[in-house]
N, CA and C atoms as a LAMMPS dump frame, in Angstrom:
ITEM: TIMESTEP
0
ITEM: NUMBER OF ATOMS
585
ITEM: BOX BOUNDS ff ff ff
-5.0000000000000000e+02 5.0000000000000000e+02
-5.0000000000000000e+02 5.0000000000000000e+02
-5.0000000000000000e+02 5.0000000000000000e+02
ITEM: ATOMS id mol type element x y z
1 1 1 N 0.833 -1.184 0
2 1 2 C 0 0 0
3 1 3 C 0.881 1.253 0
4 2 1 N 0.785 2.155 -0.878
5 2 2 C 1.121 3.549 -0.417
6 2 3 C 1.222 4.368 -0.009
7 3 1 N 2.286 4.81 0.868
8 3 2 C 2.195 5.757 1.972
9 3 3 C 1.606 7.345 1.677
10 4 1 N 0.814 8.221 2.818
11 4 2 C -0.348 9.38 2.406
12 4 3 C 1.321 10.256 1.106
13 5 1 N 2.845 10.437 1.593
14 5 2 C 3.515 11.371 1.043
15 5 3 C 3.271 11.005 -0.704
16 6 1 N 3.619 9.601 -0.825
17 6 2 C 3.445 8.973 -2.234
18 6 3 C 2.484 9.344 -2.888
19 7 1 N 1.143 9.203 -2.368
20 7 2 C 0.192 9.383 -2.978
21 7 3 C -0.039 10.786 -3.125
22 8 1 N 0.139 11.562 -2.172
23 8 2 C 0.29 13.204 -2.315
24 8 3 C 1.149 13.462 -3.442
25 9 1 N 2.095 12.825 -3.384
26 9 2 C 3.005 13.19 -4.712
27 9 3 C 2.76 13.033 -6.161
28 10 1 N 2.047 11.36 -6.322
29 10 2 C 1.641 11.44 -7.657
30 10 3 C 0.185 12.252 -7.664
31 11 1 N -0.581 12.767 -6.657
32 11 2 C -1.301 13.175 -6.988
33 11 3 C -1.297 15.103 -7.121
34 12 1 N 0.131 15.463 -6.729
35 12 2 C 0.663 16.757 -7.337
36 12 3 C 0.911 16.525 -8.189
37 13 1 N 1.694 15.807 -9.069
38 13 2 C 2.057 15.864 -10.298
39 13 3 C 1.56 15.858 -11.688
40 14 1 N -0.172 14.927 -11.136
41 14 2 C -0.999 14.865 -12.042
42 14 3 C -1.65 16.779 -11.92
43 15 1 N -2.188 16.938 -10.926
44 15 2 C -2.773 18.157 -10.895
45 15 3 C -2.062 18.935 -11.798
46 16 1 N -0.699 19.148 -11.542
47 16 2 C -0.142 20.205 -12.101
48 16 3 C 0.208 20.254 -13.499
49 17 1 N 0.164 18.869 -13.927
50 17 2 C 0.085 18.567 -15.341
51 17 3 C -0.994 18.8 -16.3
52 18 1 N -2.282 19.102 -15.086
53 18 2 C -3.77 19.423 -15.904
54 18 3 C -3.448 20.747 -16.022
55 19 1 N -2.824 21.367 -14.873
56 19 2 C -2.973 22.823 -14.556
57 19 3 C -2.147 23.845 -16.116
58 20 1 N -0.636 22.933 -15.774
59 20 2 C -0.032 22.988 -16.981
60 20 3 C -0.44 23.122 -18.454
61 21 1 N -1.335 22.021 -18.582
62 21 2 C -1.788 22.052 -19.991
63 21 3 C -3.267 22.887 -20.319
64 22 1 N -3.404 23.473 -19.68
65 22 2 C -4.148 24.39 -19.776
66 22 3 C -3.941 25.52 -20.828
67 23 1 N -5.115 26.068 -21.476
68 23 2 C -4.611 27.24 -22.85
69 23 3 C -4.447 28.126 -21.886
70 24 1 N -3.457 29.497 -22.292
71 24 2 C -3.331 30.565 -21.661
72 24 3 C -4.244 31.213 -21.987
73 25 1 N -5.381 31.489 -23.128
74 25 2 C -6.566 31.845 -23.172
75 25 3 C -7.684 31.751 -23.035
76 26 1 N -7.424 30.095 -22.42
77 26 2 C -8.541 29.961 -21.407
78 26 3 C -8.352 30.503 -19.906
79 27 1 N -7.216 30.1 -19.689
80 27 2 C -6.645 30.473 -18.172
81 27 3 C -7.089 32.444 -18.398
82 28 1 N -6.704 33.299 -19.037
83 28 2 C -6.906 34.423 -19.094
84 28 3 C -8.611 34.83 -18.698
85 29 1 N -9.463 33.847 -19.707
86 29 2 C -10.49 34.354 -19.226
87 29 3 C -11.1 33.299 -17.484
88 30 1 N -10.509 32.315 -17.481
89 30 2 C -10.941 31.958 -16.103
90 30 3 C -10.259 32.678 -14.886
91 31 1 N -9.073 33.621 -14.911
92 31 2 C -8.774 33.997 -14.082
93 31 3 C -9.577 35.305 -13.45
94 32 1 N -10.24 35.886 -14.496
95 32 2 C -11.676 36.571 -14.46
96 32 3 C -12.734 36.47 -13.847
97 33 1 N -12.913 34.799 -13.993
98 33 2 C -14.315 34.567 -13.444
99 33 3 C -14.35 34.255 -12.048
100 34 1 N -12.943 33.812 -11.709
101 34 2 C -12.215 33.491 -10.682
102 34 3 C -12.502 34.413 -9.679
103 35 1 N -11.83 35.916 -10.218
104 35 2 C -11.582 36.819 -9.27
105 35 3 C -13.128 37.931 -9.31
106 36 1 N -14.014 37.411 -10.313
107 36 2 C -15.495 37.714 -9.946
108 36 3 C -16.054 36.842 -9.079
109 37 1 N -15.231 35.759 -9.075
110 37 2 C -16.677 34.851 -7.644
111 37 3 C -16.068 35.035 -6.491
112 38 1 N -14.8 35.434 -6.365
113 38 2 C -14.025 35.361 -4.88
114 38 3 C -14.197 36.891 -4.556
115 39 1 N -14.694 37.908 -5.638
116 39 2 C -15.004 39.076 -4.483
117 39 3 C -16.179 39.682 -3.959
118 40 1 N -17.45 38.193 -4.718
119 40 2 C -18.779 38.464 -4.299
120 40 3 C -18.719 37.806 -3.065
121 41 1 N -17.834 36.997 -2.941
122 41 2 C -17.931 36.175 -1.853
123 41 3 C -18.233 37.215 -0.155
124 42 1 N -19.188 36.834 0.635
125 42 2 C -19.404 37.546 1.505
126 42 3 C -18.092 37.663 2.498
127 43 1 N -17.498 36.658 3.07
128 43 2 C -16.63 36.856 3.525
129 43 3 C -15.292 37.768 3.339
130 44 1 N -15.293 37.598 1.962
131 44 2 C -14.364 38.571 1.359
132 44 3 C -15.059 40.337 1.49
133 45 1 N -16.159 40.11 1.317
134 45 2 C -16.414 41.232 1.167
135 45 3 C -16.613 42.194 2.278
136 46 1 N -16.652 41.211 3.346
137 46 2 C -16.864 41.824 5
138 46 3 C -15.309 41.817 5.619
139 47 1 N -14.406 41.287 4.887
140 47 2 C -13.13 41.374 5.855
141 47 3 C -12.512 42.167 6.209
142 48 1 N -11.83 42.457 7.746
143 48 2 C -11.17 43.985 7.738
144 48 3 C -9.595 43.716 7.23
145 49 1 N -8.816 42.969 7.049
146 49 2 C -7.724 42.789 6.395
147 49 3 C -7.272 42.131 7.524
148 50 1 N -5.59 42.157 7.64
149 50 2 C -5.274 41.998 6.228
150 50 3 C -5.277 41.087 5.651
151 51 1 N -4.959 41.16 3.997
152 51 2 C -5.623 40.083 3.165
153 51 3 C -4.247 39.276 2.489
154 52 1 N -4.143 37.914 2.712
155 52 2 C -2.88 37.462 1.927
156 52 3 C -2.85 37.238 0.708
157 53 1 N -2.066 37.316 -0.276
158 53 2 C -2.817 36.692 -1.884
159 53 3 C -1.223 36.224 -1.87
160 54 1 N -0.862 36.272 -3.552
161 54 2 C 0.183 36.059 -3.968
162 54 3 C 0.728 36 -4.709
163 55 1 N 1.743 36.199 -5.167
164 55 2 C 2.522 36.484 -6.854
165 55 3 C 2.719 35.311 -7.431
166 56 1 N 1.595 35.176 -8.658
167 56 2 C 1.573 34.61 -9.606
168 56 3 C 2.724 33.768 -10.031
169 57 1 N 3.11 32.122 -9.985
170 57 2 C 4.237 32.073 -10.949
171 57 3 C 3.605 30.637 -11.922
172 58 1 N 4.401 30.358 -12.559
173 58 2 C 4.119 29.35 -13.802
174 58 3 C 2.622 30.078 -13.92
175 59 1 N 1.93 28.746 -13.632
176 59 2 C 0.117 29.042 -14.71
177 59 3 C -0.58 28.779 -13.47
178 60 1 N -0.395 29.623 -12.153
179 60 2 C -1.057 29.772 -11.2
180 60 3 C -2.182 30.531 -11.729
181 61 1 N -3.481 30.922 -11.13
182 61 2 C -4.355 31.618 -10.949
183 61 3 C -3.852 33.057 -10.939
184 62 1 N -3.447 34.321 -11.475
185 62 2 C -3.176 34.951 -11.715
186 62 3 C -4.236 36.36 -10.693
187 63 1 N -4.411 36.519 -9.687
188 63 2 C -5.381 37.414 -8.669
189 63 3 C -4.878 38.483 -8.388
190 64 1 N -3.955 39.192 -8.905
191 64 2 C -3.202 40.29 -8.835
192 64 3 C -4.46 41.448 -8.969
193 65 1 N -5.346 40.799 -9.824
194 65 2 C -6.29 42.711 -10.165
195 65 3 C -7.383 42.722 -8.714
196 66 1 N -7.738 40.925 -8.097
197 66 2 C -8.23 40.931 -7.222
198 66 3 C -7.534 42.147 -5.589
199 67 1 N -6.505 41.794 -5.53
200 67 2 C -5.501 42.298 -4.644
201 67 3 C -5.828 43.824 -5.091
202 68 1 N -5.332 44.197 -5.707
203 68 2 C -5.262 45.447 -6.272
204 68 3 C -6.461 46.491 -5.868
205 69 1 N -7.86 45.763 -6.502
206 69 2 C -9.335 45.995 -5.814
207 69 3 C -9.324 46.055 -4.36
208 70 1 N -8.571 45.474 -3.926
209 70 2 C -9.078 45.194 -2.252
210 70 3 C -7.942 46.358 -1.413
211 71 1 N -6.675 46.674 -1.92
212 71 2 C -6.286 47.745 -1.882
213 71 3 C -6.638 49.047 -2.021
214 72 1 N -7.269 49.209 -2.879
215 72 2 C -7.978 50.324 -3.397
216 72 3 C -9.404 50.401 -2.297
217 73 1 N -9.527 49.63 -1.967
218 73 2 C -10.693 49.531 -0.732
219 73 3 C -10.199 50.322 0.473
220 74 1 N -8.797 50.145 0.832
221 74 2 C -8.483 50.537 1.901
222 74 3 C -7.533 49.301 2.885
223 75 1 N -7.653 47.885 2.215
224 75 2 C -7.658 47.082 2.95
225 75 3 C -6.045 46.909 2.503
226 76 1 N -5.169 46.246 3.859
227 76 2 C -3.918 45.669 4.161
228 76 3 C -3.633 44.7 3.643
229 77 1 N -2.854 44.696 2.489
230 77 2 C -2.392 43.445 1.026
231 77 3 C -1.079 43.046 1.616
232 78 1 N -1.069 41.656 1.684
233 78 2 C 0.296 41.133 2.182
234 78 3 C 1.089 39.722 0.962
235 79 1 N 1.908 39.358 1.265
236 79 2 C 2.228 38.842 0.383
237 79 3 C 2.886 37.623 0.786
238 80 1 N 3.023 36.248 0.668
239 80 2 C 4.265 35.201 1.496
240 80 3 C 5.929 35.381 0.996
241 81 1 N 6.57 35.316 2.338
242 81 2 C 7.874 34.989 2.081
243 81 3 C 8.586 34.299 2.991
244 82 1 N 9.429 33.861 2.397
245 82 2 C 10.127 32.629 3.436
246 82 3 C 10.929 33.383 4.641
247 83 1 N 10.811 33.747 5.857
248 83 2 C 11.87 34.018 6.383
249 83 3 C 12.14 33.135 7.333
250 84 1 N 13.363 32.93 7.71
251 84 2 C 13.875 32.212 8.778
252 84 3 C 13.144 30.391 8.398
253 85 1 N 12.986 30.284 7.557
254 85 2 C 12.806 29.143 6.783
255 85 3 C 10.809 28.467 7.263
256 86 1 N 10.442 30.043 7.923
257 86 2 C 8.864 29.976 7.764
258 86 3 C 8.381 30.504 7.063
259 87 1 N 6.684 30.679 7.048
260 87 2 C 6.203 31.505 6
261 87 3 C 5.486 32.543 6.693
262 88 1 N 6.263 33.765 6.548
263 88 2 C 5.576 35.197 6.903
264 88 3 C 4.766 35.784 5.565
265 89 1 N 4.172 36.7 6.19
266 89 2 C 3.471 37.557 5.078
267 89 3 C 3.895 39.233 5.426
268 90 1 N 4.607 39.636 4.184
269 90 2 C 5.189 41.193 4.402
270 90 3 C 3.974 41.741 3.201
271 91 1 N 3.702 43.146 3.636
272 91 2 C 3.043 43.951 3.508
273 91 3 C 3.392 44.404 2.235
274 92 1 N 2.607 44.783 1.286
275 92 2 C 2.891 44.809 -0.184
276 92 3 C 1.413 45.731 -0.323
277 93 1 N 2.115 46.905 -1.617
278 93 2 C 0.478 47.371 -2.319
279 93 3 C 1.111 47.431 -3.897
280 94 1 N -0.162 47.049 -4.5
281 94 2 C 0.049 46.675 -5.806
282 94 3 C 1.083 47.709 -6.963
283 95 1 N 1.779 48.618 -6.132
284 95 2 C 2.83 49.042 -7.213
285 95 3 C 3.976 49.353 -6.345
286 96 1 N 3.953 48.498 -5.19
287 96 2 C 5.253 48.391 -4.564
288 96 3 C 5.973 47.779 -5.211
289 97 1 N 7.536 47.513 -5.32
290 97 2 C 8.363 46.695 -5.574
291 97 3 C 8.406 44.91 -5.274
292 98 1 N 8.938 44.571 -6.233
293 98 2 C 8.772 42.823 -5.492
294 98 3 C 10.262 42.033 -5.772
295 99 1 N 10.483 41.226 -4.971
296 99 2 C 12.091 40.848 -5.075
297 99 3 C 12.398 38.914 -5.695
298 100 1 N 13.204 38.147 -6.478
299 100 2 C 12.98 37.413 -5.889
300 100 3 C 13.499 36.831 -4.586
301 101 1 N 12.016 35.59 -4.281
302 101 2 C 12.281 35.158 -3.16
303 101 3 C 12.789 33.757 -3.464
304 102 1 N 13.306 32.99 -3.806
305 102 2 C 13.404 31.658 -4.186
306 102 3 C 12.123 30.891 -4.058
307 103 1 N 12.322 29.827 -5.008
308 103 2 C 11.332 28.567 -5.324
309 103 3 C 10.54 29.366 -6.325
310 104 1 N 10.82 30.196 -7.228
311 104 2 C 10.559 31.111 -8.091
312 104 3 C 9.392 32.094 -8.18
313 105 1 N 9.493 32.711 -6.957
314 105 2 C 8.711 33.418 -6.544
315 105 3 C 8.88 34.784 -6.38
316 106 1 N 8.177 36.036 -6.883
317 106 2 C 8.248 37.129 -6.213
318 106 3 C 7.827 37.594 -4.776
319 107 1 N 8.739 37.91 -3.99
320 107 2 C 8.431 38.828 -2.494
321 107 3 C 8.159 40.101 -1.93
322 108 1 N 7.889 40.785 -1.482
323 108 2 C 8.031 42.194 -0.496
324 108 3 C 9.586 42.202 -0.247
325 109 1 N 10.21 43.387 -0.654
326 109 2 C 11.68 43.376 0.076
327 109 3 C 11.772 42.9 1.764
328 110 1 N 12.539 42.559 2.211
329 110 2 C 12.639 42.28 4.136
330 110 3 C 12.345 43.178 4.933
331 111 1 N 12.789 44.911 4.138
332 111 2 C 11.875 45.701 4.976
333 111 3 C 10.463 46.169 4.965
334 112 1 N 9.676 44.91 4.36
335 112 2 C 8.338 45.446 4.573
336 112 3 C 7.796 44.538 5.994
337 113 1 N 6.973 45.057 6.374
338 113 2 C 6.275 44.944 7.63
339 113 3 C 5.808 43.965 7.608
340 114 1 N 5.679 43.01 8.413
341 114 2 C 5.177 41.681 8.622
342 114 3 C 3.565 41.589 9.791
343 115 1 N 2.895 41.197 9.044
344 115 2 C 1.537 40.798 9.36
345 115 3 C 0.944 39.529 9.441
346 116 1 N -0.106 39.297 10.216
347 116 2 C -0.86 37.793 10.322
348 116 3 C -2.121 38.412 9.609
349 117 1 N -2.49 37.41 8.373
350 117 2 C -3.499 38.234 7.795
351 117 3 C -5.306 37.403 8.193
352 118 1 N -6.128 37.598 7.84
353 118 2 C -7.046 37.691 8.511
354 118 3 C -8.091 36.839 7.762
355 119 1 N -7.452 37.003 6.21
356 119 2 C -7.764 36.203 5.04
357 119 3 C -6.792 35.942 4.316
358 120 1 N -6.573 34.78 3.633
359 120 2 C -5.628 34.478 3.238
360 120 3 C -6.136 33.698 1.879
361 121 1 N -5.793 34.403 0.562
362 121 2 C -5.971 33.61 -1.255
363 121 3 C -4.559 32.453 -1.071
364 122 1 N -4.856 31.226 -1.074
365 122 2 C -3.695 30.065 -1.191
366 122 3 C -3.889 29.593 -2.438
367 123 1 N -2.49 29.385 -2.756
368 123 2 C -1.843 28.588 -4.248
369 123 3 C -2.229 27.242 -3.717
370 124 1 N -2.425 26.348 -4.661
371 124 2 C -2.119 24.88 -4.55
372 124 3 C -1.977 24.643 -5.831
373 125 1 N -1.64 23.027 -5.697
374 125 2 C -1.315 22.405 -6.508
375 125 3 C -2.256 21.501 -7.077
376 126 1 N -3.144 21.017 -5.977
377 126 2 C -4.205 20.028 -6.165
378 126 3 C -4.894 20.592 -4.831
379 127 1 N -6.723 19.908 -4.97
380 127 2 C -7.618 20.327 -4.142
381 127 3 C -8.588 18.983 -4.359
382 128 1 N -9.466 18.886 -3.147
383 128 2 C -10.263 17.592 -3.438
384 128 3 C -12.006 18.339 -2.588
385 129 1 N -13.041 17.776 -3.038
386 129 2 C -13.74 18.228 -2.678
387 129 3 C -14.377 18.477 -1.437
388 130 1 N -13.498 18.121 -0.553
389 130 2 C -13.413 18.51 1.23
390 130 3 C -12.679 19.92 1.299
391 131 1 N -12.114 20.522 0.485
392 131 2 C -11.508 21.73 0.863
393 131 3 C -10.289 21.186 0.804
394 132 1 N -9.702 20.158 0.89
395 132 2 C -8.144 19.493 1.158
396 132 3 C -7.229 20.027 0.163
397 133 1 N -6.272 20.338 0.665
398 133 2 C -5.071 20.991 -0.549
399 133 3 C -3.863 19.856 -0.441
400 134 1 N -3.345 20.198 -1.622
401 134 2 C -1.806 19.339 -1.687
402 134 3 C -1.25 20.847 -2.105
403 135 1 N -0.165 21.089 -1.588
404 135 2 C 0.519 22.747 -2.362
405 135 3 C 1.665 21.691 -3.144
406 136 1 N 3.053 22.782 -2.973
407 136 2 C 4.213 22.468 -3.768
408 136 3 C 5.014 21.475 -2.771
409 137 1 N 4.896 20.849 -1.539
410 137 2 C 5.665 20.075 -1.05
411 137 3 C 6.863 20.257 0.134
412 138 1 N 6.729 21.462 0.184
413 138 2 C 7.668 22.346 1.102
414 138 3 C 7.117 22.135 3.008
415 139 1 N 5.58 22.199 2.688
416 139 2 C 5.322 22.234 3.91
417 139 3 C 5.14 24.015 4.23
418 140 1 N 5.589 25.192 3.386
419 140 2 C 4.866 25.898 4.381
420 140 3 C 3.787 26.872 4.49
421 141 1 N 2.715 26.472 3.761
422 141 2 C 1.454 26.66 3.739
423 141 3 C 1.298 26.294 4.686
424 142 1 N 1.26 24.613 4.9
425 142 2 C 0.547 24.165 5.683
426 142 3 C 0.801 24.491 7.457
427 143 1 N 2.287 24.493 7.484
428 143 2 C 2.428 25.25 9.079
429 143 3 C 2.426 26.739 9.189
430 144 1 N 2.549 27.34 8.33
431 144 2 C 1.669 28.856 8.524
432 144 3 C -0.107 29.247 8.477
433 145 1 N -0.595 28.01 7.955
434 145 2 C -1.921 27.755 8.249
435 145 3 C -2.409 27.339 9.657
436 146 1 N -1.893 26.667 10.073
437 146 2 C -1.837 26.046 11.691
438 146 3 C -1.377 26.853 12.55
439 147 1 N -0.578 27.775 12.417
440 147 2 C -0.045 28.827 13.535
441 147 3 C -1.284 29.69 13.14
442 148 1 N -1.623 30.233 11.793
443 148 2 C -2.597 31.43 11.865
444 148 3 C -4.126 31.396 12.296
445 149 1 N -4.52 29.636 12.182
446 149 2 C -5.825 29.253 12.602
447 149 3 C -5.597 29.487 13.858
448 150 1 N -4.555 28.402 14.391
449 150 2 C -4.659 28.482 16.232
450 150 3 C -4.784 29.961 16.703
451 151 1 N -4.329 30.916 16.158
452 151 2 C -4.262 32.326 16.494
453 151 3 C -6.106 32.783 16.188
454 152 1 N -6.687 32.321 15.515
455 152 2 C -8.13 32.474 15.494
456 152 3 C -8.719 33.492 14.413
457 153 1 N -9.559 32.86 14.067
458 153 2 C -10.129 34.242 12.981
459 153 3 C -9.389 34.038 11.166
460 154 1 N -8.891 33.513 11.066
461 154 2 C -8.377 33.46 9.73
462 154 3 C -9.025 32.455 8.989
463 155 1 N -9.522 33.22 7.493
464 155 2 C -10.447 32.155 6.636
465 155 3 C -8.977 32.453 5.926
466 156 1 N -8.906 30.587 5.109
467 156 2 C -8.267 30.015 4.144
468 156 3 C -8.857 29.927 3.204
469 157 1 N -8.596 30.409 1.723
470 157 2 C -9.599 30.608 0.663
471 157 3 C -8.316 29.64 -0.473
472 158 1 N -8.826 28.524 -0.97
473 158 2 C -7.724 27.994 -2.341
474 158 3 C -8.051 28.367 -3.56
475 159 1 N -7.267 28.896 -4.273
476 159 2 C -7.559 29.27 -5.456
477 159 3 C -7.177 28.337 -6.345
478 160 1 N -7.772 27.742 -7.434
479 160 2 C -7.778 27.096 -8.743
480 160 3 C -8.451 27.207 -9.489
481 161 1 N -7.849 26.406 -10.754
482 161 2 C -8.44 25.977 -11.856
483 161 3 C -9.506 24.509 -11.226
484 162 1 N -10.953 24.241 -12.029
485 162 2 C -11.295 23.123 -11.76
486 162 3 C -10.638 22.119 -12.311
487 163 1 N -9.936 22.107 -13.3
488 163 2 C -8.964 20.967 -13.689
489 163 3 C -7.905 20.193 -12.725
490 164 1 N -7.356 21.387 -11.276
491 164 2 C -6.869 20.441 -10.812
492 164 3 C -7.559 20.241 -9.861
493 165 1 N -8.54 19.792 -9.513
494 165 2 C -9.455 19.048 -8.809
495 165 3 C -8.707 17.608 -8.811
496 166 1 N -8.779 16.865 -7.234
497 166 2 C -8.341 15.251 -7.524
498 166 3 C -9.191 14.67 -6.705
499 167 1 N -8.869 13.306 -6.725
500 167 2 C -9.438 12.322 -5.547
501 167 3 C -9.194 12.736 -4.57
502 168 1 N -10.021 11.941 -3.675
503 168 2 C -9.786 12.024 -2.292
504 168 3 C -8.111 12.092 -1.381
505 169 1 N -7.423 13.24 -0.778
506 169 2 C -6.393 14.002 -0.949
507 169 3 C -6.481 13.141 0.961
508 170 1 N -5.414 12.405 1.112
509 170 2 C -5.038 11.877 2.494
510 170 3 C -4.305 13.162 3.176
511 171 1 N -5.159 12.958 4.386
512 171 2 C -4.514 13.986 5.571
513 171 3 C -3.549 13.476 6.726
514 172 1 N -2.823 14.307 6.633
515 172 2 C -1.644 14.612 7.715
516 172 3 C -2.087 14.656 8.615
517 173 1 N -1.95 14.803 10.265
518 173 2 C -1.904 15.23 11.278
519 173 3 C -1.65 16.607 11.244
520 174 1 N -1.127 17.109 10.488
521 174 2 C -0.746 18.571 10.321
522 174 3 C -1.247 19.824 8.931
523 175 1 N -1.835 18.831 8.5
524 175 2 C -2.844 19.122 7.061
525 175 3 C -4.47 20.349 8.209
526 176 1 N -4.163 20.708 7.295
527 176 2 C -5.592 22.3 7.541
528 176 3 C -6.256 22.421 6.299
529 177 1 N -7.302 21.664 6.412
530 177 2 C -8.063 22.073 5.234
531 177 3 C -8.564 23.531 5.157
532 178 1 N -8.775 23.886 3.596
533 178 2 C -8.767 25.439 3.424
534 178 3 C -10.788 25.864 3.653
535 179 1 N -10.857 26.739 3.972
536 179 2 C -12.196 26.673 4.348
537 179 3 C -13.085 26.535 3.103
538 180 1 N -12.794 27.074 2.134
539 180 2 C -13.115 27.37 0.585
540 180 3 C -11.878 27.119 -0.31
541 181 1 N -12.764 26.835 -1.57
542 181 2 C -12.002 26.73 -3.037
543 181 3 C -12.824 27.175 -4.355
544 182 1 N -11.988 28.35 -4.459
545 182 2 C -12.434 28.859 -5.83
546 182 3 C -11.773 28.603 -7.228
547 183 1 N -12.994 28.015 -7.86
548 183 2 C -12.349 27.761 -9.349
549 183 3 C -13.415 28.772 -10.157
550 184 1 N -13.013 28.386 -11.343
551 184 2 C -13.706 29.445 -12.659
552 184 3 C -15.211 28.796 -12.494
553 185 1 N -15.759 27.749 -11.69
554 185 2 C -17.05 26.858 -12.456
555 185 3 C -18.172 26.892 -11.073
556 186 1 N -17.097 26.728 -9.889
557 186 2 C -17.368 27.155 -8.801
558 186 3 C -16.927 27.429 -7.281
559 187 1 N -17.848 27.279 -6.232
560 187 2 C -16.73 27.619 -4.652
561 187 3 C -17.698 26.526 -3.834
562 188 1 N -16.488 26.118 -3.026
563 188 2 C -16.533 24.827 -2.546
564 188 3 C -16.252 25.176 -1.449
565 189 1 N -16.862 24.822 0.125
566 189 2 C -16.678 25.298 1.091
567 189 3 C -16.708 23.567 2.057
568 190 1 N -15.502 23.85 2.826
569 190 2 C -15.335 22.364 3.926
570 190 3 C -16.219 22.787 4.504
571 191 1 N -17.145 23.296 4.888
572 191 2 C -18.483 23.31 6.211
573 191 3 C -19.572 24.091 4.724
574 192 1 N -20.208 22.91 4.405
575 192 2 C -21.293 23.434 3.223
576 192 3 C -22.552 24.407 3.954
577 193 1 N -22.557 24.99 4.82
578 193 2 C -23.061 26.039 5.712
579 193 3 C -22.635 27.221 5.375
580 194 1 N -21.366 27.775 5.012
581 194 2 C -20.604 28.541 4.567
582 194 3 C -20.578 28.655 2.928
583 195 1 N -20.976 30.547 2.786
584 195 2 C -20.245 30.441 1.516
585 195 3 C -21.678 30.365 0.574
């Protein structure tokens, strides 16, 4: 039998291979519809900040104009970066500067201000219809999710494509399912009460 990491693994690889082969002109217009259902969303729309999102890389979900909107609101835009080999979120507004951060990512320079945000847009890699995420394998989603829940008050929102939708996604002891998942088709909430 296969252990939960194995199966997490081939089941990143498939995701990201759907995600991958995706047209960039479809992805263009789903990243649209995307960032129209995640800002009707009530929760989003009641939050006082701050709000985490994140810089786009390969053929992620692209939410930059989302961020941008929610800035322009007034609200506190943060961004992930690795420090001290966790995952903080430094303070970013959409025509600040961005650095890279490794694992090919853009960051907030080190002197931006570090925040616990209140909502948080997550990358993954794969999602299953419990809210369950697989990210990139690093681990630190998932323990900056667990420090920011235990701290209280923080909705986890996953952003995708419905393509990488998978099977049933085995949990960790240390796995946090995301409260919601937004794709272009629809939003999927772990407590179907919500949302």
């Amino acid at each position: 039998m296969a252990k939960p990491s194995e199966i997490k693994a081939r089941l990143r690889r498939a995701a990201l291979g759907a995600r991958d082969s995706l047209l960039i002109d479809d992805r263009l217009i789903w990243d649209e519809q995307i960032i129209e259902r995640l800002l009707a969303l009530p929760q989003v729309q009641a939050t006082k900040g701050p709000v985490a999102g994140y810089w786009q890389m390969r053929s992620e979900v692209d939410i930059r104009p989302a961020l941008a909107e929610m800035a322009n609101r007034g609200l506190t835009i943060c961004l992930p970066a690795v420090v001290e080999d966790e995952l903080a979120f430094r303070k970013w507004k959409p025509w600040d500067p961005v650095i890279p951060g490794g694992f090919g990512t853009l960051v907030p320079p080190p002197d931006a201000e570090i925040v616990d945000p209140a909502l948080a847009f997550v990358p993954l890699a794969a999602f299953d219809r419990r809210c369950a995420r697989i990210g990139y394998g690093k681990g630190y989603y998932d323990r900056a999710l667990l420090r920011l829940g235990a701290a209280g008050g923080l909705t986890a929102i996953g952003i995708a494509y419905s393509a990488q939708e998978t099977a049933e996604i085995p949990l960790d002891p240390w796995d946090r399912r995301l409260d919601m998942v937004v794709t272009e088709k629809e939003t999927m909430a772990s407590d179907p009460t919500v949302g």
